[in-house]
C-alpha positions in Angstrom: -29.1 2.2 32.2 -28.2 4.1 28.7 -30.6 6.7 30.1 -28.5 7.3 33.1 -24.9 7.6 31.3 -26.6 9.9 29.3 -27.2 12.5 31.9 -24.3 11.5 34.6 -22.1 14.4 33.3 -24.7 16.9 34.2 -25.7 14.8 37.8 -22.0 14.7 38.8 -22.4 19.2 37.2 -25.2 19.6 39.7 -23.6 18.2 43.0 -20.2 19.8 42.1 -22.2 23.3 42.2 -24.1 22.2 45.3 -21.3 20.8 47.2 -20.3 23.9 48.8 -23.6 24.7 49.6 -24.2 21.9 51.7 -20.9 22.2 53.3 -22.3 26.3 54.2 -25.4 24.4 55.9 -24.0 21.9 57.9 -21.9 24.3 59.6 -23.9 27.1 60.1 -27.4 26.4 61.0 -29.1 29.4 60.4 -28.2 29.6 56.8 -29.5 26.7 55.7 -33.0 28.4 53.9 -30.5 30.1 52.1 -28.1 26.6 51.2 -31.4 25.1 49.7 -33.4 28.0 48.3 -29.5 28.5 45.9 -29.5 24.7 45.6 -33.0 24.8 43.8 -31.8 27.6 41.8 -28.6 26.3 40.6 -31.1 23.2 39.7 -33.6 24.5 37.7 -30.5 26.7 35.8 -29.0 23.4 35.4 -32.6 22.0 33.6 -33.1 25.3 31.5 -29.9 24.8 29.7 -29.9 21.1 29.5 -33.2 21.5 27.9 -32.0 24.0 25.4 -28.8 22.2 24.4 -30.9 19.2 24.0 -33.3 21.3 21.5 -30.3 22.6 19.8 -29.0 19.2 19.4 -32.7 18.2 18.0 -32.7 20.9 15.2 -29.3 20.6 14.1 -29.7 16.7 14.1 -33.1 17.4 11.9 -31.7 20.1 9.5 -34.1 22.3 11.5 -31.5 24.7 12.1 -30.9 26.8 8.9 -27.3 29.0 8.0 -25.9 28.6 11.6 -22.9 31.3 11.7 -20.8 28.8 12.4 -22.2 26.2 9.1 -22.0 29.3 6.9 -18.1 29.1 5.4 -17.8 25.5 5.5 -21.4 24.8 2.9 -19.5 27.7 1.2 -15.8 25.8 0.7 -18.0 22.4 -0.2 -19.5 24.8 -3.1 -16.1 26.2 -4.1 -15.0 21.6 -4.2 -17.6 20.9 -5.8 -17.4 23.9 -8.5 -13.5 22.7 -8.9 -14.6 19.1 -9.3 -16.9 20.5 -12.1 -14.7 22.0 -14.1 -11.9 19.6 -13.7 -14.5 16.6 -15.4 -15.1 19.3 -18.2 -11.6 19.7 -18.7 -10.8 16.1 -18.6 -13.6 15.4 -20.6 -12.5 17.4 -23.3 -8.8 16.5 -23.4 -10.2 13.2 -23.7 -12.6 14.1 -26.8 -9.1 15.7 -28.2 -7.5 12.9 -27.9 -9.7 10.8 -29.4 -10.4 13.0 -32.4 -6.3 13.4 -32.7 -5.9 9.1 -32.5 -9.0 9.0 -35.1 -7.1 11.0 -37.4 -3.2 10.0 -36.8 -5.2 6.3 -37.6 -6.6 7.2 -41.0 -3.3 8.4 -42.2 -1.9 6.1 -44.6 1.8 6.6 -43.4 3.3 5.3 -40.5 2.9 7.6 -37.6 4.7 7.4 -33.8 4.2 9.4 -30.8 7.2 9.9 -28.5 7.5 11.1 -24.6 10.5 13.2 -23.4 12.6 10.2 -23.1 11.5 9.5 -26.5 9.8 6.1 -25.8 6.8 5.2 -28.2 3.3 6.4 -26.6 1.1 5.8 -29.5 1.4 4.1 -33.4 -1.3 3.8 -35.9 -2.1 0.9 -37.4 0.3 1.6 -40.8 3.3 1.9 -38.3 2.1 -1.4 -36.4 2.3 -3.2 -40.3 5.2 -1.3 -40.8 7.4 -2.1 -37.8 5.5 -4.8 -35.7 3.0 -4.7 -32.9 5.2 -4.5 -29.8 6.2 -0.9 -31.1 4.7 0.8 -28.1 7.0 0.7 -24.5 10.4 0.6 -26.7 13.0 3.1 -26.8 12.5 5.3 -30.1 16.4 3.4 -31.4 14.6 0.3 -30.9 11.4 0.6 -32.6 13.2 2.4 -35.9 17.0 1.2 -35.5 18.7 4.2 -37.6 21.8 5.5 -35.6 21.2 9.5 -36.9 17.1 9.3 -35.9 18.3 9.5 -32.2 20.5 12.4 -33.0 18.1 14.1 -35.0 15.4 13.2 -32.1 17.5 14.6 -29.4 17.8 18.1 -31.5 14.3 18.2 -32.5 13.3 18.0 -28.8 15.9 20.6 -27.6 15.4 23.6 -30.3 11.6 22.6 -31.3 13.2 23.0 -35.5 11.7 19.7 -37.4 14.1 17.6 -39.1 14.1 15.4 -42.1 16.3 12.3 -42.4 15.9 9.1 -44.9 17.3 5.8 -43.2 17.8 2.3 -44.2 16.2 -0.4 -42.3 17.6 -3.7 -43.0 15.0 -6.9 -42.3 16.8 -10.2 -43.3 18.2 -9.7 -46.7 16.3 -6.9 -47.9 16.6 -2.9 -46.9 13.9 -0.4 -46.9 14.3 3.1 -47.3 12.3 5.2 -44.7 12.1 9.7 -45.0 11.3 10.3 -41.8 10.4 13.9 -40.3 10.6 14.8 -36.6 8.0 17.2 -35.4 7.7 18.2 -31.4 4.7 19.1 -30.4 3.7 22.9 -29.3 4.7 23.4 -25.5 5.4 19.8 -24.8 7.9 17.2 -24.9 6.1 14.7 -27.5 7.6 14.0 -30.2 5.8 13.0 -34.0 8.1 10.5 -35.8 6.1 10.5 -39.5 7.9 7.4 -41.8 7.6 7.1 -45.5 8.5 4.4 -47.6 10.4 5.7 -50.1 11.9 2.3 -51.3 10.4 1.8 -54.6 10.8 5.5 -55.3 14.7 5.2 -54.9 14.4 2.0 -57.3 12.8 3.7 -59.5 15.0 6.6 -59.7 17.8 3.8 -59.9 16.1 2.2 -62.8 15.9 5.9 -64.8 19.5 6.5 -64.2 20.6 2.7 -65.1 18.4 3.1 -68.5 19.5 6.5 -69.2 23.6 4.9 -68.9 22.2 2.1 -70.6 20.6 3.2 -73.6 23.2 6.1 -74.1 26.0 3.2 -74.1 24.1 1.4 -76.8 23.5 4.2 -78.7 26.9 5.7 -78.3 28.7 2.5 -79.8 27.0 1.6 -83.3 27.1 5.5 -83.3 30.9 5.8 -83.0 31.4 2.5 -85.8 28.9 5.0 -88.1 31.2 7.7 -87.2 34.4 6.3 -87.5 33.9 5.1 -90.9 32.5 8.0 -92.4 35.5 9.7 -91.4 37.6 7.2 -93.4 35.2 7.2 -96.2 35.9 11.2 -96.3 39.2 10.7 -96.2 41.3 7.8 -96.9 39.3 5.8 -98.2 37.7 8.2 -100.5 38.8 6.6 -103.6 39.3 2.7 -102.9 36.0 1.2 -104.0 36.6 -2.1 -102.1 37.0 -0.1 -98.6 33.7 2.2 -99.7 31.4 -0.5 -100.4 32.6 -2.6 -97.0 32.1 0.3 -94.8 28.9 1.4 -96.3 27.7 -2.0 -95.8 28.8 -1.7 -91.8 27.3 1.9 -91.8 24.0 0.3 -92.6 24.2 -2.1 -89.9 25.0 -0.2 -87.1 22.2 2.2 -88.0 19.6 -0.7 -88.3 21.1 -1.9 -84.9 20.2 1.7 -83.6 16.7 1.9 -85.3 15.7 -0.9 -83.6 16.9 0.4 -80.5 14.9 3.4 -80.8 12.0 1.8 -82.0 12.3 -0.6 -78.8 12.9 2.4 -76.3 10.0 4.0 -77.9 7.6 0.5 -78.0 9.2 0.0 -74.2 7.9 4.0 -73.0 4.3 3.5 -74.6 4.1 0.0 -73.4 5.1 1.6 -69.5 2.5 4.7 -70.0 -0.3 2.6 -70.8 -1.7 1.4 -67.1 -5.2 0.5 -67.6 -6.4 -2.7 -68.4 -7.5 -3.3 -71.9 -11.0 -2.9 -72.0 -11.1 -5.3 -76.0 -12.4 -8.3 -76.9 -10.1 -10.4 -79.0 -9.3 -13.7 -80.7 -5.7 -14.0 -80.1 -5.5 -17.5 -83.1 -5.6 -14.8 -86.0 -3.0 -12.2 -83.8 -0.5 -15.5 -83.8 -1.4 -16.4 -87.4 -0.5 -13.4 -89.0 2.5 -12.8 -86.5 3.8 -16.1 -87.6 3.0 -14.9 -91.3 5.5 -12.1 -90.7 8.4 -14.1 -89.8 7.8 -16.8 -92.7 11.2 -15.3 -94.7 13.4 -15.4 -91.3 12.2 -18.8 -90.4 12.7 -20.6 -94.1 16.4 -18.8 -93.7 17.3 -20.4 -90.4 15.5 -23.8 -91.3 13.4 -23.5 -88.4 9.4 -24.2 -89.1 7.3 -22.6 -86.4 4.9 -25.7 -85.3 1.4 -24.5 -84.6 -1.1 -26.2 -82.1 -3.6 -23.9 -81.2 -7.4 -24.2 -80.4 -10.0 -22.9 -82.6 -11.0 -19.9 -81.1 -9.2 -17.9 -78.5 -11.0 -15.4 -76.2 -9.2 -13.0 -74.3 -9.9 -9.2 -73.8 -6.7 -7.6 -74.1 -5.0 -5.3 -76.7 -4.5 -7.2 -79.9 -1.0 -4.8 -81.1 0.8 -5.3 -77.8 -0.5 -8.7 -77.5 1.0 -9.3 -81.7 4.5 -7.6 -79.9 4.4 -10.7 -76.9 4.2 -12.9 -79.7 6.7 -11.6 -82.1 9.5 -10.7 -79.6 9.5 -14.3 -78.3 9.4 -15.9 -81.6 12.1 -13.9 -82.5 14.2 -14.5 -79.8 13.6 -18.4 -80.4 14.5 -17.8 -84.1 17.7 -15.9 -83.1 19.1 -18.4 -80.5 17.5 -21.8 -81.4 19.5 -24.3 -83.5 19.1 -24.1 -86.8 17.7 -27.1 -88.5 15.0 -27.5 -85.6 11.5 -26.5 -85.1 10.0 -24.1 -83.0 6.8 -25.3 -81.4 3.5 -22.7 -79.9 0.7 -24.4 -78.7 -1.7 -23.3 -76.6 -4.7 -24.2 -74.1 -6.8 -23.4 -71.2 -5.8 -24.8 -67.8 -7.2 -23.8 -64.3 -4.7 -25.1 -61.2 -5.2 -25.5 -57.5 -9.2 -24.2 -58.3 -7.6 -21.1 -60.1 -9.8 -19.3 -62.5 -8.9 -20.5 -65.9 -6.5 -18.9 -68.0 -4.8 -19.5 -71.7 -1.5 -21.3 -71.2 0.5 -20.3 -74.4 4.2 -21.9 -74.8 6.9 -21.2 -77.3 9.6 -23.4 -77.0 13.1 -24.0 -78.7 16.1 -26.4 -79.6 18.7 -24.0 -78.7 21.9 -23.4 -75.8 19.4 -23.1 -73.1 20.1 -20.6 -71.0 22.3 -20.8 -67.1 20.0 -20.9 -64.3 21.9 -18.0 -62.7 20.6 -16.2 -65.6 17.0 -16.6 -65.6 15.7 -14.4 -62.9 17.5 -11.3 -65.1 16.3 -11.7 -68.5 13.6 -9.1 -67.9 15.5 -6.5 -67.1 16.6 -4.2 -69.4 19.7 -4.5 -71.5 20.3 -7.8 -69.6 21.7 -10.1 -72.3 23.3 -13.7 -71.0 25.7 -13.2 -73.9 26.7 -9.5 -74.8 29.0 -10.6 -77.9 26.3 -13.1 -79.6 23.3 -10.4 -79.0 25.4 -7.7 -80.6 26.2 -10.1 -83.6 22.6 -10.9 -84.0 20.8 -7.6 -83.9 19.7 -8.3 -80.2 18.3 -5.0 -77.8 18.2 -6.2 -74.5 14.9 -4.5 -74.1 12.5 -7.5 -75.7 11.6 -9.4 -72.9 11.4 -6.2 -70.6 8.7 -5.3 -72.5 7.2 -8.5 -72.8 6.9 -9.1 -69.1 5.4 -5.2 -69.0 3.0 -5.8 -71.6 1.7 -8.8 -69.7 1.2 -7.1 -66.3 -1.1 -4.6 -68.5 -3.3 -7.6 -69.2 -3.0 -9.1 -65.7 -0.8 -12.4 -66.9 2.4 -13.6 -66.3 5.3 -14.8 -67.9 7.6 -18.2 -66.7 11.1 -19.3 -68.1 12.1 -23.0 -68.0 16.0 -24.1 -69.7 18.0 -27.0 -69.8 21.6 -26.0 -70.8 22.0 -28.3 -74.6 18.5 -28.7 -74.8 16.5 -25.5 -75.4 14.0 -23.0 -73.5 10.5 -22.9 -73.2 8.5 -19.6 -72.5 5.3 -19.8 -70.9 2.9 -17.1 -70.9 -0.9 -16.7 -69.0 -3.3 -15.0 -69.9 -6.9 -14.4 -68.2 -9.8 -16.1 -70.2 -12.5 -13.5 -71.2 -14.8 -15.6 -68.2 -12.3 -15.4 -65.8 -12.5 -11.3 -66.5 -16.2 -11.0 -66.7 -16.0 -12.9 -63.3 -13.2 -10.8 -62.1 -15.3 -7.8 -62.8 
């Protein structure tokens, strides 16, 4: 049945061309030789070229039939695609390689980097941005992953003109701000934009800090200096022959210049505490560092009636610098001698304790009977020229600069110092220091 709808078309072909033929010979008799000799013609024509589509079919079907004419441009556009296709994985393939090679780097920079789109949405951070500003960075608006009002100005510039711009901003995150130089940079022939951030907090503090010193110390200076000054003057002139007036003013000429020697010598102590960074590298027994400190202040503790109590182990091991470790000792001694209550001791005792599965560490305290000192107070008395009372420090020979460069002195060595005060009923200053084991573990 296939068979026959197979051929039909060229059946119904043959008796279409034969039709008229027949017609010829049924009504005229004497041509009808002629009706069937065409009608066997026109058939085996029809055969011949069924035969040779059929064959043409065949080879084309079979890939028999090689560069047909009509094959020829089309094989040639499917090389042209194909040659396209080609080059277009090359190029993708090495925009990718780019890309990668660009993230690899942007990711070891230390400083964090963004990568903006022409609407100047984040694209891409690396991972210091992502600890910098969070890790849903990526998607926002550029105002909402870094919100600084004048980036977005600057932003919109950089992308117009192509200049780079430089800005420092200050990010606020709950009580504290953070102070971000940022530089704009748009990349060549696109509309990316590279957003590089630098924390530059602790270098504005710092800068802070030189400028407060520099007022600082020049205010303390500048007063004992004027009293020096001032009475010289009056020594030179009115005062040139009263004996009385001469040998009072001398006497408050050599205090004020004590008072500025040992601000000198504490500025100076306080910059060569600050330039040494590395860790002392010694070994040490601190118990004859304490004795012979404690030696040293003998005179000013029989004068106040103040005995300095000792209670100290036998031996103690630390590595650490024994002069800077002698200036710990003596500053805070000091301080207990100059604002404990006279007629009490002052006690220093010392031990090795190890909390919470700690490595150990020596535990020395040096506690007084004195004032105490407000709480509001105690976070401050590191800082430089902080003094709780200004009038009673001055009266007493006080810097300011003592327990700055106690607490320095002690970051050298890796320890710590705490301050515990009950107003009436006196302070106690705790220091830590690492044990020589806990070091050698440490290293």
């Amino acid at each position: 049945m296939r068979s026959f709808r197979s051929f039909r078309p060229y059946i119904i072909s043959w008796l279409l061309l034969n039709l008229p033929l027949w017609l010829l010979a049924a009504a005229l008799p004497m041509q009808r030789p002629s009706a069937v000799l065409a009608a066997v013609v026109s058939t085996l024509v029809l055969s011949l070229w069924m035969r040779e589509r059929q064959t043409l079919i065949k080879e084309i079907a079979g890939g028999q039939l090689l560069n047909p004419g009509w094959l020829r441009l089309s094989e040639q556009a499917e090389v042209a695609v194909a040659d396209m296709r080609k080059a277009q994985q090359r190029e993708l393939g090495l925009a990718q390689e780019q890309a990668a090679h660009w993230q690899q780097l942007l990711n070891h920079i230390s400083q964090p980097v963004l990568l903006t789109n022409g609407v100047q949405r984040v694209v891409f951070v690396n991972p210091a941005a992502v600890e910098a500003f969070g890790d849903k960075v990526v998607g926002l608006l550029l105002g909402q992953a870094i919100r600084a009002p004048e980036l977005l100005t600057n932003a919109e510039m950089t992308l117009k003109d192509g200049l780079p711009r430089q800005l420092e901003a200050v990010l606020s995150e709950g009580e504290q701000d953070w102070i971000y130089r940022i530089s704009l940079r748009r990349l060549p022939n696109q509309d990316n934009l590279l957003v590089f951030a630098e924390d530059i907090t602790e270098l504005r503090m710092q800068e802070q800090a030189r400028v407060d010193f520099v007022a600082n110390a020049s205010h303390e200076l500048r007063t004992p200096l004027a009293s020096v000054l001032g009475f010289v003057e009056t020594l030179l002139g009115p005062a040139r022959d009263d004996a009385d007036a001469r040998e009072r003013f001398l006497t408050i000429i050599h205090e004020e210049a004590s008072r500025m020697s040992r601000m000198v010598n504490s500025l100076l102590s306080l910059s060569q505490v600050e330039q040494s960074k590395e860790a002392p590298d010694e070994e040490i027994d601190l118990v004859p560092v304490v004795q012979e400190v404690v030696r040293g202040l003998e005179m000013q503790s029989k004068h106040r009636q103040m005995p300095i109590q000792l209670t100290l182990p036998d031996h103690l091991p630390l590595v650490g610098d024994d002069d800077q470790l002698a200036q710990v000792i003596r500053n805070l001694l000091d301080n207990a001698l100059k604002y404990g209550r006279s007629g009490t001791p002052i006690l220093l005792s010392a031990q090795q304790v190890a909390a919470n599965g700690d490595d150990p560490s020596w535990e020395i305290k040096i506690q007084d009977q004195g004032d105490g000192i407000p709480p509001e107070a105690l976070p401050r008395l590191s800082e430089r020229f902080y003094r709780v009372d200004k009038a009673r420090a001055r009266s007493i020979g006080g810097s300011g600069l003592g327990l700055a460069i106690v607490k320095h002195i002690l970051q050298r060595h890796g320890g710590n110092l705490k301050i515990d005060s009950v107003l009436g009923q006196g302070s106690t200053f705790t220091l830590h220091l690492p044990t020589h084991k806990a070091l050698q573990a440490a290293a």
